[in-house]
C-alpha positions in Angstrom: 0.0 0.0 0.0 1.3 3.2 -1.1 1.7 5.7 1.6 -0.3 8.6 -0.3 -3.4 6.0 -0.6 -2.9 5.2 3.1 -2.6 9.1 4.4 -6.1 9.5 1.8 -7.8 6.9 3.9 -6.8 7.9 7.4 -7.6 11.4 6.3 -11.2 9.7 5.7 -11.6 8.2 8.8 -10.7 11.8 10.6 -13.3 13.6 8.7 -15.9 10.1 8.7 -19.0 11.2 10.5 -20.6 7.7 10.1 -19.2 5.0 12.7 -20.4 1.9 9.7 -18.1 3.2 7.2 -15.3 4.4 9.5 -15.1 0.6 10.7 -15.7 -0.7 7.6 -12.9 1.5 6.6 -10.8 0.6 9.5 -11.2 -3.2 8.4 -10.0 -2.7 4.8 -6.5 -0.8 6.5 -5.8 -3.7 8.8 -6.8 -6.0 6.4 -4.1 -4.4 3.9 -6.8 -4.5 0.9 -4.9 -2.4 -1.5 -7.0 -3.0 -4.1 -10.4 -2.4 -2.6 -8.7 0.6 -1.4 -7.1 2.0 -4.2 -10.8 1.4 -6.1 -12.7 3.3 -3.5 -9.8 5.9 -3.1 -9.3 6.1 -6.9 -11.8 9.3 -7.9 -14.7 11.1 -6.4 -18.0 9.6 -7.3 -19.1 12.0 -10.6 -21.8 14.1 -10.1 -23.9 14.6 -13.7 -27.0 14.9 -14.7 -28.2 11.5 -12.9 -27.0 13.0 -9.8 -24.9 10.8 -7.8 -25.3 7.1 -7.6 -23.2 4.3 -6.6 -22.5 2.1 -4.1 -22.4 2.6 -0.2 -19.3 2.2 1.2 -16.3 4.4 2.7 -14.3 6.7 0.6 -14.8 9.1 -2.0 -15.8 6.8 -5.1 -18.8 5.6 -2.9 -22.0 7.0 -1.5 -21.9 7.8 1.8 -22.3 10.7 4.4 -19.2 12.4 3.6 -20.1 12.7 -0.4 -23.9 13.3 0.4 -23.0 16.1 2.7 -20.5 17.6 0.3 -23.2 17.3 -2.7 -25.9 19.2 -0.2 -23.5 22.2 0.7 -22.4 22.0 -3.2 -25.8 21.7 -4.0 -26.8 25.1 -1.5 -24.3 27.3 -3.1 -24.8 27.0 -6.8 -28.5 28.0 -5.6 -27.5 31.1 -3.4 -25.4 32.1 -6.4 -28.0 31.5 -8.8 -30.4 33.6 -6.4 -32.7 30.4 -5.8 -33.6 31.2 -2.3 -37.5 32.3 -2.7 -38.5 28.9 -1.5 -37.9 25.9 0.3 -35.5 22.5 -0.7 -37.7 20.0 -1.0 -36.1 15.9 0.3 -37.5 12.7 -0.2 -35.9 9.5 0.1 -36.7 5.6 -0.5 -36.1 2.5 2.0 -32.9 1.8 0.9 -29.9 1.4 2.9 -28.6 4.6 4.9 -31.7 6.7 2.6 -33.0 8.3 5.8 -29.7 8.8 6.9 -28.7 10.7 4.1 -32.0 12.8 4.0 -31.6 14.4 7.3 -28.0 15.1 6.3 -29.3 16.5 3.4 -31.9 18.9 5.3 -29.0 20.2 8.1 -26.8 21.0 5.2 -29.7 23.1 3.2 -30.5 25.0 6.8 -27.1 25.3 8.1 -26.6 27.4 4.2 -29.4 29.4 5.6 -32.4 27.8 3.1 -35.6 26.6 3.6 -35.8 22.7 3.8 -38.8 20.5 3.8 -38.3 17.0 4.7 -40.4 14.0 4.1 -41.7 12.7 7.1 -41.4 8.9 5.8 -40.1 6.6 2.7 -41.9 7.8 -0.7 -42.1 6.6 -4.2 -39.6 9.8 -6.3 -42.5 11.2 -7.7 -43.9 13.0 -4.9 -40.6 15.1 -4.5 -41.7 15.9 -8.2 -45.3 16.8 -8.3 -44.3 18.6 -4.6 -41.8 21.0 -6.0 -44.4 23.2 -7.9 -47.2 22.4 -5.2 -44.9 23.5 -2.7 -43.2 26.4 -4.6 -39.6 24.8 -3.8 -36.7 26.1 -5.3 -35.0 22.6 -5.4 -35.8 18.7 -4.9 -33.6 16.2 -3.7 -34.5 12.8 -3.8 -32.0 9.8 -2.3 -32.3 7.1 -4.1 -31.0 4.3 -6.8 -34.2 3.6 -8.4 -33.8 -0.4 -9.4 -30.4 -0.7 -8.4 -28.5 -3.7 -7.0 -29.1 -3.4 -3.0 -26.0 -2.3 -2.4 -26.4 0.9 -4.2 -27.6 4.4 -3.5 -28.1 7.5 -4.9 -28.7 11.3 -5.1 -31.1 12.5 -7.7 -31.7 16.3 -7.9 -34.4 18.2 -9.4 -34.7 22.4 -9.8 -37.6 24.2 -9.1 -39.4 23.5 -12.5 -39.9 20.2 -10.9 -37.8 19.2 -13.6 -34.5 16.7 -13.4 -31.5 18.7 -13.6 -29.4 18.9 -16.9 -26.5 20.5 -18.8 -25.5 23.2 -17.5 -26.9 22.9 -13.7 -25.2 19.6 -13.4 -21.8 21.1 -14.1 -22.4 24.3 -12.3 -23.4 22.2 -9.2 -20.4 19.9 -9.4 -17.9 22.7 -9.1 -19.8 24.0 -6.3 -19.6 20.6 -4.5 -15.8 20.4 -6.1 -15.3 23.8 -3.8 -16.6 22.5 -0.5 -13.8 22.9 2.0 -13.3 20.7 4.8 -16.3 18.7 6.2 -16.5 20.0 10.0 -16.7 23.7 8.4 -20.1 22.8 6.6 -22.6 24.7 8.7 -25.8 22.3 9.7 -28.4 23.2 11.0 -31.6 20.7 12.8 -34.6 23.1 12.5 -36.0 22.0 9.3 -39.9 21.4 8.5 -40.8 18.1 7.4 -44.6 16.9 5.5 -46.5 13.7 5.3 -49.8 13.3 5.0 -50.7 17.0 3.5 -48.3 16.4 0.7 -49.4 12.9 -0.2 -53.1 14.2 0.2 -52.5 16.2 -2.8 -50.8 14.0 -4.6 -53.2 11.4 -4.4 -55.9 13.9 -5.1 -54.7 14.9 -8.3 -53.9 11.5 -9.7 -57.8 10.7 -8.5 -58.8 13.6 -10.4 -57.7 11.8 -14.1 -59.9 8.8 -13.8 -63.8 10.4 -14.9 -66.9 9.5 -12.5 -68.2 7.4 -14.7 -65.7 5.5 -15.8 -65.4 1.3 -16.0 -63.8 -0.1 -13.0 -64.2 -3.7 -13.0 -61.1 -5.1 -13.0 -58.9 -7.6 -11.2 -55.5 -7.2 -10.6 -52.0 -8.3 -9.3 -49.8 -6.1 -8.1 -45.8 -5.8 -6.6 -44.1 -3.4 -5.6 -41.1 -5.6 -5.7 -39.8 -4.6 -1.7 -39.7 -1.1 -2.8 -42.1 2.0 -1.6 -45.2 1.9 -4.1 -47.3 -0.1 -2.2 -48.8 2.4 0.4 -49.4 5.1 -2.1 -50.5 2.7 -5.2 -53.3 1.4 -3.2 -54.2 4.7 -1.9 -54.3 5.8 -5.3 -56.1 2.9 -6.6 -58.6 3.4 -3.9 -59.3 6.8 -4.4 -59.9 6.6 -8.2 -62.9 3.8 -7.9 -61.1 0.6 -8.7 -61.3 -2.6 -6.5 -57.8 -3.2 -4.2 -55.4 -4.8 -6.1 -53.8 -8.1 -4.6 -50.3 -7.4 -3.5 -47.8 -10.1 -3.4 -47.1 -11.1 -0.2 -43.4 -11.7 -0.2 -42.5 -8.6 -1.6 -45.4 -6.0 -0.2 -42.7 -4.1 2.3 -40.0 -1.9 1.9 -36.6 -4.6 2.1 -33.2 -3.0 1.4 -32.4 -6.4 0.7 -34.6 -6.9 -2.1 -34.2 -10.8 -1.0 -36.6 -12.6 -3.7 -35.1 -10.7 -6.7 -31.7 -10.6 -8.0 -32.1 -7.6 -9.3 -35.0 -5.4 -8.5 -35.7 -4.6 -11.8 -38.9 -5.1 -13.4 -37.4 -5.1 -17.1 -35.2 -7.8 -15.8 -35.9 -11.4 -16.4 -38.0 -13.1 -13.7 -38.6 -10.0 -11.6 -42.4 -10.0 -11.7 -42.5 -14.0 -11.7 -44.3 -13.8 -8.1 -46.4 -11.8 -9.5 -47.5 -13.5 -12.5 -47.9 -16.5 -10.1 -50.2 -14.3 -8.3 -52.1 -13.5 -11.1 -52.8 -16.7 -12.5 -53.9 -17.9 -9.2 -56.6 -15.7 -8.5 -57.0 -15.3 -12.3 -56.6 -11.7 -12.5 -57.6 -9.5 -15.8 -53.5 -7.9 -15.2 -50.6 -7.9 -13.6 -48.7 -4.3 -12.4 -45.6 -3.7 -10.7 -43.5 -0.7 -10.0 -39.4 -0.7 -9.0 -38.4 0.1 -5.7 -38.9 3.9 -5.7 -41.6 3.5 -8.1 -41.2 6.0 -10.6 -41.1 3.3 -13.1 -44.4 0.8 -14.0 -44.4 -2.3 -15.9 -47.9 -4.2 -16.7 -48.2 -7.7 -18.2 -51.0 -9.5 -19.8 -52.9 -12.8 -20.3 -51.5 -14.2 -23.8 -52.9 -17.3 -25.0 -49.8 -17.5 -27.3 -47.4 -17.1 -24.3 -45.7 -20.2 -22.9 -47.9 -19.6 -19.1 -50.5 -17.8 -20.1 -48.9 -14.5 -19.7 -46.5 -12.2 -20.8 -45.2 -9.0 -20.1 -45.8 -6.1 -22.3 -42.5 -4.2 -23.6 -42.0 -0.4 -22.4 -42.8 0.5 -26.1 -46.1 -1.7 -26.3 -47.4 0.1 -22.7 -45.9 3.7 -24.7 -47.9 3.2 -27.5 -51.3 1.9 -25.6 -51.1 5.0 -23.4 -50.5 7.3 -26.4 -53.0 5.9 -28.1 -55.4 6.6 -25.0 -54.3 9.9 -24.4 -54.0 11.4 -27.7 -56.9 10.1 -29.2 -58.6 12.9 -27.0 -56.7 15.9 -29.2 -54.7 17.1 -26.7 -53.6 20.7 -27.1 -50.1 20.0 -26.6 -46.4 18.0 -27.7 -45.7 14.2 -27.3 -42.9 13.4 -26.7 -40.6 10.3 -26.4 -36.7 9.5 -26.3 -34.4 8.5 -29.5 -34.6 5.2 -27.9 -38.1 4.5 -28.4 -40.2 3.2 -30.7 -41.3 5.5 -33.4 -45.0 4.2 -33.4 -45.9 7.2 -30.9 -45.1 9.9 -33.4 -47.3 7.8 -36.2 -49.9 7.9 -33.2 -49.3 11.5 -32.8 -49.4 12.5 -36.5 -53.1 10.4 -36.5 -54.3 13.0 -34.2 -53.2 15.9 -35.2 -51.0 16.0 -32.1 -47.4 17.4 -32.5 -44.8 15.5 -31.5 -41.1 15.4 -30.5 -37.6 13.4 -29.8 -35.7 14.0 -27.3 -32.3 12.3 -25.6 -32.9 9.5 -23.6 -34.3 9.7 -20.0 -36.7 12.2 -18.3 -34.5 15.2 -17.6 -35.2 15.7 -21.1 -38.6 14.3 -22.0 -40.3 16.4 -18.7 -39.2 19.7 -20.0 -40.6 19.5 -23.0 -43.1 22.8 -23.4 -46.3 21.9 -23.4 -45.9 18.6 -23.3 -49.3 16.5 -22.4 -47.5 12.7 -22.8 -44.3 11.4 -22.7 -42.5 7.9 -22.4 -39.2 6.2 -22.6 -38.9 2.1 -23.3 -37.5 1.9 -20.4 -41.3 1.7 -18.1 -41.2 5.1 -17.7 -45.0 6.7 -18.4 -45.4 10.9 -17.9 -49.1 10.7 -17.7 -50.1 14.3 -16.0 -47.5 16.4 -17.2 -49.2 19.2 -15.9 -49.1 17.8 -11.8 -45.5 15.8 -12.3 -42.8 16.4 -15.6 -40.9 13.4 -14.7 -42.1 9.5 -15.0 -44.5 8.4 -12.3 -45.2 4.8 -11.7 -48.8 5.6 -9.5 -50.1 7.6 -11.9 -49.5 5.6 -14.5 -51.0 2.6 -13.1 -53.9 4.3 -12.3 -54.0 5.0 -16.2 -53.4 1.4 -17.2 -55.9 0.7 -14.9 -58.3 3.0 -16.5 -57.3 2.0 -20.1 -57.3 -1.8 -18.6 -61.1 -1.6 -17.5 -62.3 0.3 -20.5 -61.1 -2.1 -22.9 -62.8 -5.3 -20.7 -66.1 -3.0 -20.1 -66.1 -3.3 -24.2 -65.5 -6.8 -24.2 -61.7 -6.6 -25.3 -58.1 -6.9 -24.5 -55.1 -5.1 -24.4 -53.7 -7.2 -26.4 -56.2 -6.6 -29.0 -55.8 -2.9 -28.5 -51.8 -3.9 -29.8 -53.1 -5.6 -32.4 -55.4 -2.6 -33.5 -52.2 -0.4 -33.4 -50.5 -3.0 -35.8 -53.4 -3.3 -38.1 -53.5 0.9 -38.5 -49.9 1.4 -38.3 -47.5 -1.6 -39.0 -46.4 -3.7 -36.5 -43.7 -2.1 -34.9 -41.3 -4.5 -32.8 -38.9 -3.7 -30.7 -35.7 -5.3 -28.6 -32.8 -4.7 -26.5 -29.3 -6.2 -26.6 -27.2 -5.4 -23.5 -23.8 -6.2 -22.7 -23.0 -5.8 -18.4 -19.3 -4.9 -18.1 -16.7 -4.7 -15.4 -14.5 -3.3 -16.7 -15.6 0.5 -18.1 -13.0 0.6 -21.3 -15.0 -2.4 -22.8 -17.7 0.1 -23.5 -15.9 2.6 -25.2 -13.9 0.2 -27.3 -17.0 -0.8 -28.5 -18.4 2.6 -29.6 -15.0 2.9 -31.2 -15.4 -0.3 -33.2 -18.6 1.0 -34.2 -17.4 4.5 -35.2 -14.6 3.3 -37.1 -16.1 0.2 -38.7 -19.5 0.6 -38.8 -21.5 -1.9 -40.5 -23.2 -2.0 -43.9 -25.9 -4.3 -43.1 -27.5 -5.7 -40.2 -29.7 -8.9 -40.6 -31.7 -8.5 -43.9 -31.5 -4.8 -43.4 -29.0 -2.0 -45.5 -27.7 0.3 -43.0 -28.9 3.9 -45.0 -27.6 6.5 -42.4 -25.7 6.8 -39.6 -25.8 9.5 -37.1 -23.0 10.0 -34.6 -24.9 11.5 -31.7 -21.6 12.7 -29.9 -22.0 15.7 -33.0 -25.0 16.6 -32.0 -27.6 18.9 -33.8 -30.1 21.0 -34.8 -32.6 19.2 -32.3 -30.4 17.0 -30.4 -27.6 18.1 -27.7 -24.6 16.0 -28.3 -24.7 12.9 -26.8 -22.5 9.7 -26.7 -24.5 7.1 -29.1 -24.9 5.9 -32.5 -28.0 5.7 -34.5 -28.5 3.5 -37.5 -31.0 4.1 -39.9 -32.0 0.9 -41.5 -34.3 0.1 -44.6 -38.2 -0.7 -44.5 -38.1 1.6 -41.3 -35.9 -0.3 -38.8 -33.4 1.5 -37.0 -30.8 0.7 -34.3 -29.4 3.2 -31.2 -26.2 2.0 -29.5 -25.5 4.3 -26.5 -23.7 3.7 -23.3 -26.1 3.6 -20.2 -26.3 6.7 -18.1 -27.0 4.8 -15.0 -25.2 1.9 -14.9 -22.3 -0.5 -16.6 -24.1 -1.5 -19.4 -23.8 -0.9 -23.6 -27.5 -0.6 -24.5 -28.1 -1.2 -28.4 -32.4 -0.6 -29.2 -33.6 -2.1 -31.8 -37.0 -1.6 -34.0 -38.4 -3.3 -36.9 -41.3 -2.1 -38.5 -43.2 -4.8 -40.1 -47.0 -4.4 -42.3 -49.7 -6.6 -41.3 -50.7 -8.1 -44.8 -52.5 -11.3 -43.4 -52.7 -11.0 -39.5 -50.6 -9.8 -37.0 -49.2 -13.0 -35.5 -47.7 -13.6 -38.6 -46.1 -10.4 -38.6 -44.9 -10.9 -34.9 -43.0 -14.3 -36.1 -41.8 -12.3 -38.5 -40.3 -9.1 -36.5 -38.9 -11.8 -34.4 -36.5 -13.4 -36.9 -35.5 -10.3 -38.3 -34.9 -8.6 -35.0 -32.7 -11.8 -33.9 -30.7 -11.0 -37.0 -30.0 -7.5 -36.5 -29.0 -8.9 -32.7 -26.2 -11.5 -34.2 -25.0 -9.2 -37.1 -24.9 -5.9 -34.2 -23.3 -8.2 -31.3 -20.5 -9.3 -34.1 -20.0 -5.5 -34.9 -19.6 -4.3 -31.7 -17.4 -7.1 -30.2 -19.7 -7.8 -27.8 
């Protein structure tokens, strides 16, 4: 061990407030795990426009109360030099581990920098710190959490007083106030902040009661999970309070667990996530199945198939985009949809079929939420903007009170929503859709990729020319620059390779676009070859 990494770690230690990581700390030193060490020791965890997020541990390459009490007083000072002091700091957190912790840290750094700061009085799905910005009047949110992330991780999401995610350039200005925190002990805290509960949540269940009409359908039976995460309280609340029947709630993952113990990774996208509660489903022979990740922001819905190999299957995050566009815009909204690059492009066809205007944006919802006048947005990864207008960031309760809606009105009529898919087809092509992601350890794997891409692109991909390629690092007219690659391929496929924002990951989409000449399964077997050949030829291209 050098003797600069062991000075950096007993340097730590002196300034640790948090007896867990100091010991944990203390551990790794008499342990002599140089490695560990040098990892933890080997950068400070980046603040962008994510926030922070990582995992928790001690040193500055992890999340812990030393980096969350730096990134409050950064944070506090890029909003008393922007003059953002009209109103209170809004802080919510999740039930992960050290969350509340962190919170409260959060709230003594705001006061002690002589601001307002409103703390949530208990754990709360991330898009109440959303919709409570504008109904409070804040002039900042702070939310701690990792969404879906392993158990081990934790985060620091931050949102301005738009009740908007921060991006480009807040992100930067408030990572060199945070870079220009002096010493820890000379961080002035404070301990008379105000917190909320019930009056907040009030009003946010109000307003998401508000969307379904009086006489709407409501019969409907459903499955629900909020896979150990902080949904449940507020979903059937919600559910409640917009007419519908309580939805059965898996029993072994109805509570908050840090642990996430009957998931490997609490992620509803990921494979077998919502087995328990498709189980549940089946068994009491629900109409659908709902879940929401762990700080439920996100919501993924799955439906009885007779074609599927149990009965069920769960819709894709373009296939729930495209039925809640469809639902929404078919009113003639006065307003923008909107959806990322990474999407489908069905929504825009649905827009254009309505007279609704209609717009891309870079991926995630720091983008799609500030839209102007935007009245529905989505991204393919289960994230729904359904009241724009109460919450410009995804919101997993308010969109499964939609589904919900959508869900009834289609059984009320004697239908599915898989025939509502099939409807979409029929009037707009089949329009399929598929991920290939490569997990990494190692970080350089991903941009050697995106360099084999950039300097060797390919010419074809499965049965499709490659006609265009956009280098999205350029950037353009509509676009900020971005680091990702965009294919377009003939007959209206089109690939977008793009390093994940959140996590290790290269995330290629695809999309095939396929015209329903006899009937749609056909076209589904179909889209499935050719999207299976687009995977082989793009996984080849990539090295991955």
């Amino acid at each position: 061990m050098t003797d600069d990494l062991k000075a950096a770690a007993e340097a730590w230690l002196r300034e640790d407030p948090d007896p867990d990581t100091r010991a944990e700390l203390e551990r790794l030193l008499a342990a002599g795990e140089t490695a560990e060490l040098a990892d933890r020791f080997a950068g400070t965890l980046e603040f962008g426009t994510a926030g922070l997020r990582g995992a928790v541990g001690a040193g500055p390459n992890r999340m812990n109360r030393v980096v969350v009490i730096r990134a409050a007083a950064g944070l506090a000072a890029y909003l008393k030099a922007q003059g953002r002091t009209d109103g209170p700091v809004l802080i919510g957190y999740d039930a992960r581990h050290k969350s509340d912790v962190f919170a409260r840290d959060t709230a003594a750094v705001i006061r002690g920098a002589g601001l307002d700061a409103v703390l949530l009085d208990r754990p709360a799905p991330t898009p109440v710190v959303a919709f409570g910005i504008r109904h409070l009047k804040a002039v900042a949110g702070v939310v701690v959490t990792a969404s879906h992330n392993p158990p081990q991780d934790n985060g620091y999401k931050v949102y301005l007083g738009d009740g908007s995610q921060i991006v480009p350039p807040a992100d930067a200005g408030i990572a060199a106030a945070i870079a220009a925190v002096g010493p820890l002990a000379e961080v002035p805290r404070g301990d008379d902040w105000q917190t909320t509960g019930d009056d907040l949540l009030n009003a946010y269940l109000d307003r998401i009661a508000e969307l379904v009409p009086a006489d709407a359908p409501r019969d409907l039976k459903v499955a629900y999970t909020p896979l150990h995460g902080v949904g449940r309280t507020l979903v059937e609340a919600a559910v409640a309070r917009a007419g519908f029947e309580a939805p059965r709630v898996v029993p072994s993952q109805a509570d908050p667990d840090p642990d996430f113990p009957t998931v490997s990774f609490p992620n509803p996208e990921e494979p077998g996530a919502i087995d328990a509660a498709l189980g549940l489903a089946r068994e009491i022979s629900a109409d659908i199945a709902v879940a929401n990740d762990p700080d439920a922001d996100r919501c993924a819905v799955a439906i009885p198939d007779p074609a599927a190999a149990d009965g069920w299957r769960m819709l894709r995050g373009d296939e729930l985009g495209a039925l809640l566009g469809e639902f929404l815009l078919s009113k003639r909204p006065d307003g923008v949809a909107a959806c990322s690059i990474v999407s489908s492009s069905l929504l825009g066809k649905i827009a254009a079929s309505y007279d609704v205007r209609y717009v891309e944006t870079l991926t995630g919802f720091k983008w799609i939420g500030r839209v102007p006048e935007l009245v529905f947005g989505y991204e393919e990864a289960l994230g729904y903007c359904v009241d724009p207008a109460a919450v410009k960031d995804k919101d997993g309760v308010s969109t499964l009170v939609r589904v919900l809606q959508l869900a009834a009105q289609a059984k009320a009529a004697g239908r599915t929503l898989l025939d509502l898919l099939d409807d979409l087809a029929i009037k707009h092509g089949l329009h399929a859709t598929d991920q290939l992601s490569a997990r990494v350890e190692d970080l350089s794997l991903i941009g050697a990729a995106m360099g084999r891409l950039r300097a060797t692109p390919p010419a074809t991909l499965g049965t499709y020319t490659v006609e265009r390629i956009d280098d999205l690092s350029q950037g353009s007219a509509a676009l900020p620059p971005t680091d990702g690659l965009r294919y377009t391929l003939s007959a209206g496929a089109r690939v977008v390779v793009r390093p994940s924002g959140t996590e290790p990951k290269l995330k290629c989409y695809l999309e095939v676009v396929v015209p329903v000449t006899r009937d749609v399964a056909t076209a589904r077997t179909t889209a499935a070859a050719a999207l299976a050949a687009i995977k082989t030829d793009l996984a080849a291209a990539a090295g991955i």
